[in-house]
C-alpha positions in Angstrom: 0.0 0.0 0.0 1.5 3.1 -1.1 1.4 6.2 1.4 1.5 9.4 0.0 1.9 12.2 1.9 2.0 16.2 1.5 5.5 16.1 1.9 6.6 13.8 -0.9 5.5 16.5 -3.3 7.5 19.1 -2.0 10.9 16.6 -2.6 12.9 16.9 -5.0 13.7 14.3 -7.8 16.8 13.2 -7.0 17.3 12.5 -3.2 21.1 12.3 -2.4 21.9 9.4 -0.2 22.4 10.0 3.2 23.3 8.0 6.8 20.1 8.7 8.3 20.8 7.3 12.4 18.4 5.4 13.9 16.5 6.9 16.7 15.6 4.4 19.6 11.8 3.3 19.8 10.0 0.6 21.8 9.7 -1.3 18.4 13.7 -1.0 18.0 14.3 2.4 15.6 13.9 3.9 12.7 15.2 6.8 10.3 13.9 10.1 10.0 12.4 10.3 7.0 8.7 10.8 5.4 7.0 9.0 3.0 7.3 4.9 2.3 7.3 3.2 5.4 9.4 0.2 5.2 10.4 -2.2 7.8 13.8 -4.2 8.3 14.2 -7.3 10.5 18.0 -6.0 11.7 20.7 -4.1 11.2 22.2 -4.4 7.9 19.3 -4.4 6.1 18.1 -1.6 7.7 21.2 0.7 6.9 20.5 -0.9 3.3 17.3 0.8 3.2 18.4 4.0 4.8 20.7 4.4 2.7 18.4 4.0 -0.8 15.4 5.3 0.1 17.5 8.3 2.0 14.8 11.3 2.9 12.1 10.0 0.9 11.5 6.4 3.1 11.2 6.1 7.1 12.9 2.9 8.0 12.4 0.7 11.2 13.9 -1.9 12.7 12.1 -4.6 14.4 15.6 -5.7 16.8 16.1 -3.1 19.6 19.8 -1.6 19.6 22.4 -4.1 21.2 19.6 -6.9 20.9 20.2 -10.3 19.7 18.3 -10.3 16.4 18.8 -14.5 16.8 16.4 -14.3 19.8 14.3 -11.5 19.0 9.9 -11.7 20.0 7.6 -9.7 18.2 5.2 -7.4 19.7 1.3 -7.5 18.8 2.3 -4.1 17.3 5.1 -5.3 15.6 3.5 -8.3 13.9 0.4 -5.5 12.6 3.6 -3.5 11.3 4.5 -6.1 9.0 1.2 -6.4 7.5 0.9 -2.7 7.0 4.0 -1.5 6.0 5.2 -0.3 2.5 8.2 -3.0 2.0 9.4 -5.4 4.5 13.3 -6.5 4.4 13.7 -9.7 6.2 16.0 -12.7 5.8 14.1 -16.4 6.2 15.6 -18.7 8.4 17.7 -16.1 10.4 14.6 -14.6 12.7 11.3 -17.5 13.5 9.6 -15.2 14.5 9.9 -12.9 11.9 9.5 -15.4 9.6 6.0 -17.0 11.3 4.8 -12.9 11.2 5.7 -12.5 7.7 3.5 -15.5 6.7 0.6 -14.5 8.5 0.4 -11.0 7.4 1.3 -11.4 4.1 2.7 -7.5 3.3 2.4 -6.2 -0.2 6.0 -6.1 -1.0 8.5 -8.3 0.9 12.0 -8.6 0.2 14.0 -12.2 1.4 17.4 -11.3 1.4 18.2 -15.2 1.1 15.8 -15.0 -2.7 18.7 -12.3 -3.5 22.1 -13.4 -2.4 23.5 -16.7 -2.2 23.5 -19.0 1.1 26.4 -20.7 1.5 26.6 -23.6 4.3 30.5 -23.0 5.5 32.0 -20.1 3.6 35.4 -20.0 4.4 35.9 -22.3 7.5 37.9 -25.0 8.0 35.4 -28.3 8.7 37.9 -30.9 8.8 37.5 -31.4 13.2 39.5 -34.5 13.5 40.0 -35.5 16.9 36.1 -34.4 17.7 34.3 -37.7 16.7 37.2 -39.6 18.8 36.7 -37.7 22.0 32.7 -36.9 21.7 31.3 -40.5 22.3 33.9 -40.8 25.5 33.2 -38.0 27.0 29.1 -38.0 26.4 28.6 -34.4 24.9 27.9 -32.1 21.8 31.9 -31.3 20.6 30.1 -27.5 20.0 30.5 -27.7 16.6 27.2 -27.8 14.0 27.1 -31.0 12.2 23.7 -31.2 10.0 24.1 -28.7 7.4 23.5 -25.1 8.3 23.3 -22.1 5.6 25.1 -19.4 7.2 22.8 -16.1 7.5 25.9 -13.7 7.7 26.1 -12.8 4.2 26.2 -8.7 4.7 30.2 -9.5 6.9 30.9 -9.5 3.1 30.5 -6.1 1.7 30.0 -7.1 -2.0 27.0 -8.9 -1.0 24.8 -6.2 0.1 25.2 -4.8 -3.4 22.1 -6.8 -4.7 20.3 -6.5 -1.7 20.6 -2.5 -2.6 19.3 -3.0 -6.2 16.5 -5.2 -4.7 15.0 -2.2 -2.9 15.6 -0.2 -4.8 13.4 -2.0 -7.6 10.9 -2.8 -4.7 10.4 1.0 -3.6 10.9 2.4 -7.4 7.9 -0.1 -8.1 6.3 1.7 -4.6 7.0 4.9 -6.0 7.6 5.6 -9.7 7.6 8.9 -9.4 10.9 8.7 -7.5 12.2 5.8 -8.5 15.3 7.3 -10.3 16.2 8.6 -6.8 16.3 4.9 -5.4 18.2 3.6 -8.4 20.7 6.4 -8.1 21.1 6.0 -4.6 21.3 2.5 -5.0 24.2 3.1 -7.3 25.9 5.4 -4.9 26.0 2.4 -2.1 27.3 0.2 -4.6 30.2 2.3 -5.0 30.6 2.7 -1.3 30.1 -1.1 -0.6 33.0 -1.6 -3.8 35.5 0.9 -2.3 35.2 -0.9 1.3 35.8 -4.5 -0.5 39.1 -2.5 -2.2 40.0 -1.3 1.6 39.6 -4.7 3.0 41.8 -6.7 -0.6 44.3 -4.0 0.2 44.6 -3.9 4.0 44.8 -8.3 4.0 46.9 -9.0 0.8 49.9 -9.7 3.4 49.6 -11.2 6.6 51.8 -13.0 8.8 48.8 -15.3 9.2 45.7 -16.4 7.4 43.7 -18.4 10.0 41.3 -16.4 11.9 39.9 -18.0 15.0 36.6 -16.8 16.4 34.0 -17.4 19.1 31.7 -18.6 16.7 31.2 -18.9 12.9 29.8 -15.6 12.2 32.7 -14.3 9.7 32.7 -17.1 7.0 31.6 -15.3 3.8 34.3 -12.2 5.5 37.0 -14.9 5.4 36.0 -16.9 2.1 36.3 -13.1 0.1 39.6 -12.2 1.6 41.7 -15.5 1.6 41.1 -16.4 5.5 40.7 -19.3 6.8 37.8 -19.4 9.4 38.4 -21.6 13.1 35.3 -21.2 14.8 35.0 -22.1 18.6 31.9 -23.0 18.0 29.4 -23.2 15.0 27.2 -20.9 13.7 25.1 -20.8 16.9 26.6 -19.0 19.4 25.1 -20.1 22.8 26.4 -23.6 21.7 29.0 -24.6 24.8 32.7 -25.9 23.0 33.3 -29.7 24.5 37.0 -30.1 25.9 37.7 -31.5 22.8 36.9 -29.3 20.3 38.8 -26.5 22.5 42.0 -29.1 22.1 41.8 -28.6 18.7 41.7 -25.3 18.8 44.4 -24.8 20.5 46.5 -27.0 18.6 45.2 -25.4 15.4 46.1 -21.9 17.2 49.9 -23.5 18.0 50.8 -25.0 14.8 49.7 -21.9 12.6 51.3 -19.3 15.2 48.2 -17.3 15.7 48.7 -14.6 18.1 44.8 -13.3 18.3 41.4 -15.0 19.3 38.6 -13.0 18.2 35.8 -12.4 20.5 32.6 -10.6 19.6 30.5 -8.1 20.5 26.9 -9.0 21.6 28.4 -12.3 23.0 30.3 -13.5 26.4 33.9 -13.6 25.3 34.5 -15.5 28.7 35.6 -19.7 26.6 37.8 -17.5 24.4 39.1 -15.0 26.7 40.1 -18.0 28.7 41.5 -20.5 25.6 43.3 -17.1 25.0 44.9 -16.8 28.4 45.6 -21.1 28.3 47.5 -20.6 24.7 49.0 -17.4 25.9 48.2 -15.4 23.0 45.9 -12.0 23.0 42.5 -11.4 22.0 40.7 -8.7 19.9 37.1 -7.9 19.1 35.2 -8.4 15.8 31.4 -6.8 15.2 29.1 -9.1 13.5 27.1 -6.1 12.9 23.8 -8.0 13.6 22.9 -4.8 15.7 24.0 -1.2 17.3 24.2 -0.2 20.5 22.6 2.9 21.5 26.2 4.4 21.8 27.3 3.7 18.5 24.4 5.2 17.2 24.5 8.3 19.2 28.2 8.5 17.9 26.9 8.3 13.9 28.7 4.9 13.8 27.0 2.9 10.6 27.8 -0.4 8.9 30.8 1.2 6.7 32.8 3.0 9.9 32.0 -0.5 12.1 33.7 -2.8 9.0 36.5 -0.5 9.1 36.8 -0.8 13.2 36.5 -5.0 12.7 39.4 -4.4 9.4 41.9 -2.1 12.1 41.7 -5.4 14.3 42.2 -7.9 11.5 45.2 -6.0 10.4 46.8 -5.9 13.7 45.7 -9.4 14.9 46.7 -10.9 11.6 49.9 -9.5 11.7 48.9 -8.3 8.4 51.5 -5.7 6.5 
């Protein structure tokens, strides 16, 4: 349902793309704008639609700032949101509950982010655990590691694949609103190019490194370290509340000796206390990596967006990685 309001009129054609922050609402935050209302499941596909429909759109987020979108409940409210909204811009199989709410309500235009970019089920990690089969049936419990095939949801850790989520919406909205629907292309465009010259930052910054492996709490960074040559050692698997057996933190830590790694990535939105402590056991140091699954209230007050959070997670890279 398209929403029309006085305002619109008074835009001009072309709206220049802009990082429009999030305010905080019960409901989780949206941009300032007028006109479309569209609705994103979490972060990154909020700043996707922020960033294309720029003044002409007002985008909320159905995960709260600093939330865990993995766990995130629905409101009664939020559920009547999807339904009514201009475009929703959700990823299946990431969020139940957004999922169930999308099915039920059935909004006009709907955007899967998994239709657009390409699911992958271990992009860029190492899956050859010997040693964890040996010790799991002795010593009775889950090594921590995901072993029925998973796609991993963390597509946007890779810059250059939020570039057809960004033509997506743009389509979706311009179909919304022809009458501005060279704005959204342009804008659209104008990401790309940002999204492109962050991908050149990252090549650049981790063509040389005194190490390639890159050991996480969990596997959140997969389609990161498939793009730029890494090899991803994850903890755990691609669920993070999932407790490592003593096992599976053996191999680490002999994967961690043999390849010299000096850093153990923790993350934000996680406990870092397994690899804080496998850290301190290996005597080596730890850094922190964003998933950018969310914002804290902080970083938005501070005009932190997806771009200047990749950078922060590229300055630890560099220096955990050793990397020239």
């Amino acid at each position: 349902m398209l929403r029309r309001r006085a305002a619109l009129a008074a835009l001009p054609l072309l709206a220049l793309p802009a990082v429009l922050a999030s305010c905080s609402t019960e409901d989780g935050g949206g941009s300032g704008g007028d006109g479309l209302q569209v609705l994103a499941s979490f972060y990154p596909l909020q700043y996707v639609a922020q960033q294309v429909g720029g003044d002409l759109v007002t985008v909320d987020n159905l995960t709260p700032p600093a939330a865990e979108p993995h766990d995130l409940e629905l409101s009664p409210a939020q559920v009547r949101e999807i339904g009514t909204s201009d475009l929703v811009l959700y990823s299946s199989g990431f969020q139940n509950a957004v999922d169930e709410a999308v099915e039920t309500q059935s909004p006009e235009r709907v955007i899967d982010t998994s239709d657009v970019v390409t699911l992958e089920e271990h992009p860029g990690t190492e899956q050859e655990h010997a040693g964890e089969d040996e010790h799991a049936e002795d010593e009775g419990a889950d090594d921590g590691h995901d072993h029925a095939s998973a796609l991993d949801p963390h597509f946007w850790l890779d810059p250059t694949r939020l570039t057809p989520v960004a033509h997506a919406v743009a389509a979706s909205l311009g179909d919304a609103d022809p009458e501005h629907a060279a704005a959204y292309a342009q804008n659209a465009e104008a990401l790309e190019k940002r999204l492109t010259d962050l991908d050149g930052e990252y090549s650049d910054a981790l063509a040389q490194c005194d190490s390639r492996t890159l050991v996480t709490s969990h596997e959140a960074f997969g389609y990161l370290a498939e793009r730029y040559d890494l090899q991803q050692i994850g903890i755990v698997g691609l669920d993070p509340e999932t407790e490592p057996s003593p096992a599976r933190l053996r191999e680490v830590g002999g994967i961690v000796e043999e390849n010299d790694v000096t850093t153990i990535f923790t993350e934000t939105l996680t406990s870092p206390k397994v690899a804080e402590t496998l850290a301190d056991d290996l005597g080596v140091g730890t850094a922190v990596l964003n998933p950018l699954e969310g914002l804290s209230e902080d970083q938005t007050a501070a005009g932190d967006d997806y771009v200047s959070v990749m950078e922060e997670n590229l300055a630890a890279l560099t220096e955990g990685l050793g990397c020239a």
